[in-house]
C-alpha positions in Angstrom: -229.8 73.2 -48.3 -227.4 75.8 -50.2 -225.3 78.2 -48.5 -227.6 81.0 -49.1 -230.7 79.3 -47.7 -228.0 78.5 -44.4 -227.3 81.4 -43.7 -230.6 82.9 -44.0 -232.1 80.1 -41.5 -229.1 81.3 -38.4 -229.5 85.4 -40.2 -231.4 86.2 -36.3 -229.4 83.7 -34.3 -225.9 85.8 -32.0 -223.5 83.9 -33.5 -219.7 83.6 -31.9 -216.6 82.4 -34.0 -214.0 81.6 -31.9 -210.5 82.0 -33.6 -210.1 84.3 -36.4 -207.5 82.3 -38.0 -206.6 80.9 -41.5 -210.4 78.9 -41.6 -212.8 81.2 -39.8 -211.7 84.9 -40.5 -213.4 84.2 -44.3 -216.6 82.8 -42.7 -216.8 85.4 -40.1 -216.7 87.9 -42.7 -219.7 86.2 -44.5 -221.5 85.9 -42.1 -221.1 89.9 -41.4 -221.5 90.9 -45.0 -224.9 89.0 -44.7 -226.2 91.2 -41.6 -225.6 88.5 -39.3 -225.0 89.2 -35.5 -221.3 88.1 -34.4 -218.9 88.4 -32.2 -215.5 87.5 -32.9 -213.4 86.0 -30.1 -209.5 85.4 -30.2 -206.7 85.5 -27.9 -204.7 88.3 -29.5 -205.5 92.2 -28.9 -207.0 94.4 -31.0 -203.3 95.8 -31.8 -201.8 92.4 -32.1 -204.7 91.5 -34.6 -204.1 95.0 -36.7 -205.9 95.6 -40.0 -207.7 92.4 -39.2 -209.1 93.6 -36.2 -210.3 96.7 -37.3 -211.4 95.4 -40.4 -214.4 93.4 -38.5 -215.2 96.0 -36.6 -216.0 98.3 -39.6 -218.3 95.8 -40.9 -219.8 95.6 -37.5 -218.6 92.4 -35.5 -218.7 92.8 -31.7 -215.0 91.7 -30.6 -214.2 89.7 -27.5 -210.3 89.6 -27.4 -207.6 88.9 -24.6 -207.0 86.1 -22.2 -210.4 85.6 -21.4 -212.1 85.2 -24.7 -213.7 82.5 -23.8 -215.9 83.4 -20.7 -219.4 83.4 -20.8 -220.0 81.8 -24.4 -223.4 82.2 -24.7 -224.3 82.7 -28.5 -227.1 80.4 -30.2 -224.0 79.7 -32.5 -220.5 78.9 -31.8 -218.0 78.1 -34.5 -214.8 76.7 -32.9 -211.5 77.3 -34.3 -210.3 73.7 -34.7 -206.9 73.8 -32.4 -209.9 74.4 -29.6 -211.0 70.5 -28.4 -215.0 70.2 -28.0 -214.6 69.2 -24.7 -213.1 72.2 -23.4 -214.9 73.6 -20.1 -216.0 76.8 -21.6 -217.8 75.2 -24.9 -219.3 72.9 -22.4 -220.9 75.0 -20.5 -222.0 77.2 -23.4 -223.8 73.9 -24.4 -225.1 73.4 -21.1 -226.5 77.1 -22.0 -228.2 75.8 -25.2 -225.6 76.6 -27.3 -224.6 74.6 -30.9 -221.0 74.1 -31.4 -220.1 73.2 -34.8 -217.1 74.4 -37.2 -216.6 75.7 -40.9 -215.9 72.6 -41.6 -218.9 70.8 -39.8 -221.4 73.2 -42.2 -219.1 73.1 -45.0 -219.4 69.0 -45.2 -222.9 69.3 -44.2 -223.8 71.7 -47.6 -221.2 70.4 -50.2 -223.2 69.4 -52.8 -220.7 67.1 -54.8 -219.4 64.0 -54.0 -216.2 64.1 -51.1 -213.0 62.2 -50.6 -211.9 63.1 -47.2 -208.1 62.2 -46.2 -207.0 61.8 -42.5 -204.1 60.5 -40.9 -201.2 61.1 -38.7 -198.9 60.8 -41.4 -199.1 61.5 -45.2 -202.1 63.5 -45.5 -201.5 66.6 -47.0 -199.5 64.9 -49.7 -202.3 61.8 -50.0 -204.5 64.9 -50.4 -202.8 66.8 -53.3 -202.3 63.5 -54.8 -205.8 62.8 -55.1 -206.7 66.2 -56.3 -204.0 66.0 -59.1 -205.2 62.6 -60.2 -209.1 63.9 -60.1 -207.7 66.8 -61.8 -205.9 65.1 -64.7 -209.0 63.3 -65.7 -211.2 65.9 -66.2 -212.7 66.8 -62.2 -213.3 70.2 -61.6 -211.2 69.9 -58.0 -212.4 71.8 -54.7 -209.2 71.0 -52.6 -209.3 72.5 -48.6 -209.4 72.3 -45.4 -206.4 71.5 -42.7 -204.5 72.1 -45.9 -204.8 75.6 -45.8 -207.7 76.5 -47.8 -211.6 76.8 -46.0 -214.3 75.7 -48.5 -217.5 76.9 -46.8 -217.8 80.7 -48.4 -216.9 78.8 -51.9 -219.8 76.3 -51.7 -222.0 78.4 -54.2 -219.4 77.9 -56.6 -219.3 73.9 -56.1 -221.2 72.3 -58.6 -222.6 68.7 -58.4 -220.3 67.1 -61.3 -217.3 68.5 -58.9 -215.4 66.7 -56.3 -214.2 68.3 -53.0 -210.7 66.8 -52.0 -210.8 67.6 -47.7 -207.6 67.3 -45.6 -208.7 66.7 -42.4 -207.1 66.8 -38.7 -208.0 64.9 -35.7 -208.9 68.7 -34.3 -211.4 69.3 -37.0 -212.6 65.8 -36.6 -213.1 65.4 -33.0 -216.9 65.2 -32.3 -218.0 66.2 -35.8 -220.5 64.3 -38.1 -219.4 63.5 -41.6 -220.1 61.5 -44.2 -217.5 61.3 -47.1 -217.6 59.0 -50.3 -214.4 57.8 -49.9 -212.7 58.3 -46.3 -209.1 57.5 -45.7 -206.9 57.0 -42.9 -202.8 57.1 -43.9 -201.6 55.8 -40.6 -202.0 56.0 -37.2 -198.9 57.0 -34.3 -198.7 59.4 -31.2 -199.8 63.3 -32.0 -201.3 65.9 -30.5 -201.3 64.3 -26.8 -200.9 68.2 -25.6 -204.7 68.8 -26.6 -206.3 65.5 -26.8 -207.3 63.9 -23.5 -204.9 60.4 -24.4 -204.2 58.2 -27.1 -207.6 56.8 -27.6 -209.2 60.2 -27.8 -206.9 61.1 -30.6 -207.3 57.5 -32.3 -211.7 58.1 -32.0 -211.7 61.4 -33.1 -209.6 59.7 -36.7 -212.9 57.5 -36.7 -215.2 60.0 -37.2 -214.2 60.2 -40.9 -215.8 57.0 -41.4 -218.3 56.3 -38.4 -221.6 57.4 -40.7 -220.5 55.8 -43.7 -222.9 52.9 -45.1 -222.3 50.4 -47.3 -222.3 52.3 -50.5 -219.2 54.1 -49.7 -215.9 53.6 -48.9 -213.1 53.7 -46.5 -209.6 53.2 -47.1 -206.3 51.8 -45.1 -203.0 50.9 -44.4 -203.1 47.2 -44.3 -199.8 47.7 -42.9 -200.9 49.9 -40.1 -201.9 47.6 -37.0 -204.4 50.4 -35.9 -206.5 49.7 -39.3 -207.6 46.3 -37.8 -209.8 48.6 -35.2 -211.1 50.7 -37.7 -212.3 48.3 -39.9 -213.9 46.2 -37.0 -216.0 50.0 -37.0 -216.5 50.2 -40.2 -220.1 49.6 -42.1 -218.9 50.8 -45.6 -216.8 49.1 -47.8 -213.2 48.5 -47.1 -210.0 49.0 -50.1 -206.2 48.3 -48.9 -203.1 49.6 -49.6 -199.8 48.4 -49.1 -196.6 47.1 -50.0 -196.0 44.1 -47.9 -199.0 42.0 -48.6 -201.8 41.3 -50.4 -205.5 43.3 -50.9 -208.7 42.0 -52.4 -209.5 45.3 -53.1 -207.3 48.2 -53.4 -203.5 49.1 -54.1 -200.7 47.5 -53.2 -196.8 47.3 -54.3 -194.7 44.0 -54.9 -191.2 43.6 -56.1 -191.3 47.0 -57.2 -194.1 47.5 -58.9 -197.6 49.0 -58.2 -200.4 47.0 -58.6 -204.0 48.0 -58.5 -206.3 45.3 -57.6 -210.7 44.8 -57.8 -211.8 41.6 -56.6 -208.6 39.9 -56.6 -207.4 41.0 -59.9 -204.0 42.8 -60.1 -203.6 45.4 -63.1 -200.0 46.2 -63.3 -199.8 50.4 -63.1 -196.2 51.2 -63.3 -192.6 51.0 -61.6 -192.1 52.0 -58.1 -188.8 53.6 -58.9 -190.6 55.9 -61.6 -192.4 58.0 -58.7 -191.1 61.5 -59.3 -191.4 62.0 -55.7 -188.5 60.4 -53.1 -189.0 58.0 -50.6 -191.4 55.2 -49.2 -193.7 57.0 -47.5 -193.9 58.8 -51.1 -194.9 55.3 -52.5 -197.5 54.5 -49.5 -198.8 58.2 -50.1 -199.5 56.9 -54.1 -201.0 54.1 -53.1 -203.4 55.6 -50.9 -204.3 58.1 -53.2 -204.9 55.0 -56.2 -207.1 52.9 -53.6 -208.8 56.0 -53.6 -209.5 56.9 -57.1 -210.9 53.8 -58.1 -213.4 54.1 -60.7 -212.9 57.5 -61.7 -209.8 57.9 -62.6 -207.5 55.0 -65.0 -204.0 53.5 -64.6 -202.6 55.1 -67.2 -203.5 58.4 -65.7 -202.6 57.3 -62.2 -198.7 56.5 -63.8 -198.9 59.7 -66.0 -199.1 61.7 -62.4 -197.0 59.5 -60.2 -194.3 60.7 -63.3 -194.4 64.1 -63.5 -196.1 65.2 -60.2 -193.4 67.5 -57.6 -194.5 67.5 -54.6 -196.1 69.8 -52.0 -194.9 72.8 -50.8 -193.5 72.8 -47.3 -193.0 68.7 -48.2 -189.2 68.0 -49.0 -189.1 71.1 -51.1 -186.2 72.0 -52.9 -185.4 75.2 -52.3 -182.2 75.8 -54.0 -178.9 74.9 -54.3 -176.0 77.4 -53.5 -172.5 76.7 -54.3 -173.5 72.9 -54.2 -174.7 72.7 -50.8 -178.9 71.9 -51.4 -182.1 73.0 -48.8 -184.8 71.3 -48.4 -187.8 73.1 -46.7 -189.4 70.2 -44.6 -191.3 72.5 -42.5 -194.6 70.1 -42.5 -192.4 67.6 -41.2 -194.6 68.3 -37.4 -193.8 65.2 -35.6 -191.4 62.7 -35.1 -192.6 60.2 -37.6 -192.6 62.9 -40.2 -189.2 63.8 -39.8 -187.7 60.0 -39.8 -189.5 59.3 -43.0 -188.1 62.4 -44.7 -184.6 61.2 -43.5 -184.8 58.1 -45.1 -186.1 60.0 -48.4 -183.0 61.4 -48.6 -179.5 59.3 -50.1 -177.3 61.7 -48.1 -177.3 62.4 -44.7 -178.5 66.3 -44.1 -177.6 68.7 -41.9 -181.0 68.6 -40.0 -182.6 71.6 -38.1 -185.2 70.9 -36.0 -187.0 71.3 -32.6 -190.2 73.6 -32.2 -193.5 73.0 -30.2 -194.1 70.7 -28.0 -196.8 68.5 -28.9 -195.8 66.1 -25.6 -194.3 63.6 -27.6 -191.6 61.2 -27.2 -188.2 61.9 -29.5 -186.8 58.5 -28.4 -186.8 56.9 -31.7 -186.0 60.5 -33.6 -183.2 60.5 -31.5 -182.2 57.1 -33.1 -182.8 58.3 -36.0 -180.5 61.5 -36.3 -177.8 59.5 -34.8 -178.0 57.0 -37.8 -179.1 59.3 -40.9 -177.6 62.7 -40.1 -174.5 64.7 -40.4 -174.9 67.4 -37.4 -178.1 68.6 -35.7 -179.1 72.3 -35.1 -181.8 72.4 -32.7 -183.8 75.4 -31.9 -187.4 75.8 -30.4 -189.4 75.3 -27.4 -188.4 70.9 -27.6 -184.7 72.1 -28.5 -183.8 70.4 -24.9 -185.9 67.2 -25.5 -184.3 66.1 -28.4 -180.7 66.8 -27.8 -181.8 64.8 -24.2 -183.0 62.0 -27.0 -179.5 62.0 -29.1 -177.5 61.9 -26.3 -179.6 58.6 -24.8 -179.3 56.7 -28.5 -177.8 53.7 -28.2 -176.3 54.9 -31.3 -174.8 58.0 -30.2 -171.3 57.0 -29.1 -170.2 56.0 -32.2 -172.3 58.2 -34.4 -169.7 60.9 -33.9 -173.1 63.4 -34.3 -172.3 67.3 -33.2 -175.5 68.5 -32.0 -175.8 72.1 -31.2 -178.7 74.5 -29.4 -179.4 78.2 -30.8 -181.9 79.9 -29.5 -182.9 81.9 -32.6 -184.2 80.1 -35.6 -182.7 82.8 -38.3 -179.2 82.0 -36.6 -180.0 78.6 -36.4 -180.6 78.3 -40.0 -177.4 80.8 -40.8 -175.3 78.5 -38.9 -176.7 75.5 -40.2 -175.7 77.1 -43.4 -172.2 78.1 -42.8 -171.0 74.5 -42.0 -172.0 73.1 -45.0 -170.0 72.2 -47.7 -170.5 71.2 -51.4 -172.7 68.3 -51.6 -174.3 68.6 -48.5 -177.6 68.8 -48.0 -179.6 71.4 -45.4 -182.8 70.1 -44.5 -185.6 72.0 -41.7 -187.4 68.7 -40.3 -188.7 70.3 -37.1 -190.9 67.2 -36.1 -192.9 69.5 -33.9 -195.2 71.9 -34.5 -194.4 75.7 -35.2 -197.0 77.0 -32.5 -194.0 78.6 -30.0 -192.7 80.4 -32.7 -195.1 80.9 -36.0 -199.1 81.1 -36.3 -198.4 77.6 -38.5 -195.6 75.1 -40.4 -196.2 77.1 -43.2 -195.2 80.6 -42.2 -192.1 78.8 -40.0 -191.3 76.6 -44.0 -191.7 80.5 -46.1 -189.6 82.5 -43.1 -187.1 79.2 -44.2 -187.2 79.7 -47.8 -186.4 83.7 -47.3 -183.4 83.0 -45.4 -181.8 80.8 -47.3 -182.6 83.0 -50.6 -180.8 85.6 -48.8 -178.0 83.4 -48.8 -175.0 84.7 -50.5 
């Protein structure tokens, strides 16, 4: 089914988007622009939505704002916005109604008409992602890259042609109860996230599953043989199963030994290049490569795969250099939205930073961050909803006595970042890790990593 012929079978269905966000306001307005009956429901007013708001109403969307956006979802249709869970009481009752819940993302995957590699993952994702994209893209692919990265697909399907490859990011919220079926699915890793909307750990680790759960056995599914989690999703799996690593051995896949990266079919290592030669810092940098090669087998070469690994950057909002200023250098970490996150960019790094962090509370422990700061940083600036929590996890470290760490609170983030600034000196590095979410301050991590970049380029 194409796009058009979609939305000409739900053109006489009332159709409700919930969320008029970064992923839905596009498919709301195709949906209007194609005479279809919607109402838009969010959370915000009419005056806190602005142009946007009135924007839909001129093209003739019934709006459903406020607190209680939510009651008495009726619609044929519902497209949920994915921060809101499947299972909460209002969907469920709209599908005791007879409604269909699905997402942009559901339809999108559901119409794609070229092959998909879908990346998911608690860790590593949105750089495994662009990875794969650049690699596709340096051997010729015509690239569709979207989803939790930033970028909805759906209204663009028309455009997708069948030699193309869509490159999806995808979140445990977008995830959670939908049915997919990607080429190549992979899982990064597997920790604690999001326990403030799922219902426990084991929801959030079977909503990861979904990426692979109606795979056969002509596609693929790749993981961290390093992970202990993978064990329980390949006991899942029906599809075919590729590795990566680099502290063992793979049949099939990608791995790293003594310091250099191997590719491996059947057993057979082909040498691709040396580690240290990833333009890119870190080891979760090298496990990011590696996932992205197991992935890429078969369409794109070694040679290629080293070529990238070379010259590649990095992602915005992902240990971005933002400048350096009298020889003290930021870094704009901003995707850095949980705990692991933020330790894995510390180790990146061969000097201790000034670290600013704190933000959203996603309900998760800061234990080991607090370990963590104590060893690899200078001072701490905490700011943010979790400000309290982590200072509460330095302060426990076993490390902390001797760590000599300062660790400060300030309320707001400009100052934070202004005094985070002031005590640095040359060679120092200023680094924004939050390792939480920027929901208590900013619509996302990347408004909270640009308001960053302005401040410091303000610097004088």
């Amino acid at each position: 089914m194409t796009l058009r012929e979609y939305i000409g079978s739900i053109k006489d269905k009332r159709i409700a988007v919930i969320g008029i966000g970064v992923s839905n306001e596009p498919l709301t307005e195709l949906l209007l622009k194609n005479g279809c009956h919607v109402t838009a429901c969010d959370k915000r007013s009419l005056e806190e939505m602005g142009e946007e708001g009135r924007k839909l109403l001129d093209m003739g969307a019934v709006l459903k704002l406020g607190e209680d956006y939510l009651e008495g979802l009726d619609q044929d249709i519902i497209f949920r916005t994915p921060g809101l869970m499947p299972f909460d009481p209002h969907l469920e009752a709209a599908r005791a109604r007879g409604s269909l819940v699905t997402s942009e993302m559901e339809v999108f995957m559901s119409l794609c008409p070229c092959p998909i590699i879908a990346v998911t993952g608690s860790d590593g994702k949105t750089t495994t992602s662009t990875i794969i994209s650049e690699l596709l893209k340096a051997s010729g692919y015509n690239v569709h890259l979207g989803g939790n990265i930033g970028h909805p697909l759906l209204c663009e399907t028309g455009e997708i042609g069948p030699g193309d490859i869509a490159v999806l990011e995808l979140s445990s919220f977008q995830l959670h109860s939908m049915s997919c079926c990607p080429d190549v699915a992979v899982i990064t890793n597997l920790s604690p996230n999001h326990l403030d909307k799922h219902k426990d750990f084991q929801d959030y680790m079977d909503a990861k599953r979904s990426i692979f759960e109606k795979q056969g056995a002509d596609q693929r599914l790749v993981l961290n043989l390093d992970d202990s989690h993978s064990r329980y999703y390949a006991s899942q799996a029906k599809s075919s199963i590729s590795y990566f690593t680099d502290r063992g051995e793979v049949e099939n896949g990608a791995l790293c030994s003594r310091g250099v990266i191997y590719r491996v079919s059947g057993g057979q290592r082909r040498r691709v290049m040396e580690a240290s030669e990833i333009k890119l810092p870190g080891e979760h940098n090298l496990l990011n490569y590696l996932a992205a090669f197991a992935a890429v087998e078969g369409r794109v070469n070694d040679e290629i795969c080293a070529q990238v690994a070379k010259t590649f950057a990095g992602v915005e909002h992902r240990l971005e250099q933002v400048r350096v200023l009298r020889g003290v250098t930021y870094i704009n970490d901003s995707i850095g939205t949980s705990p692991t996150r933020t330790s894995a960019g510390l180790h990146a790094l061969k000097t201790k930073p000034i670290v600013i962090a704190g933000g959203y509370d996603k309900h998760l422990s800061f234990d080991g961050l607090g370990d963590e700061l104590c060893l690899l940083s200078k001072r701490v600036f905490l700011t943010g909803a979790t400000a309290e929590k982590i200072r509460s996890a330095i302060l426990n470290s076993r490390y902390y006595k001797d760590s000599g760490l300062q660790v400060e609170i300030i309320d707001d983030f400009r100052e934070t970042v202004l005094a985070a600034a002031a005590c640095a000196r040359e060679g120092d590095i200023v680094l924004l890790s939050p390792a939480c979410a920027a929901f208590d301050r900013f619509k996302n991590f990347m408004e909270r990593g640009k308001y960053f970049k302005e401040i410091v380029m303000e610097l004088k």
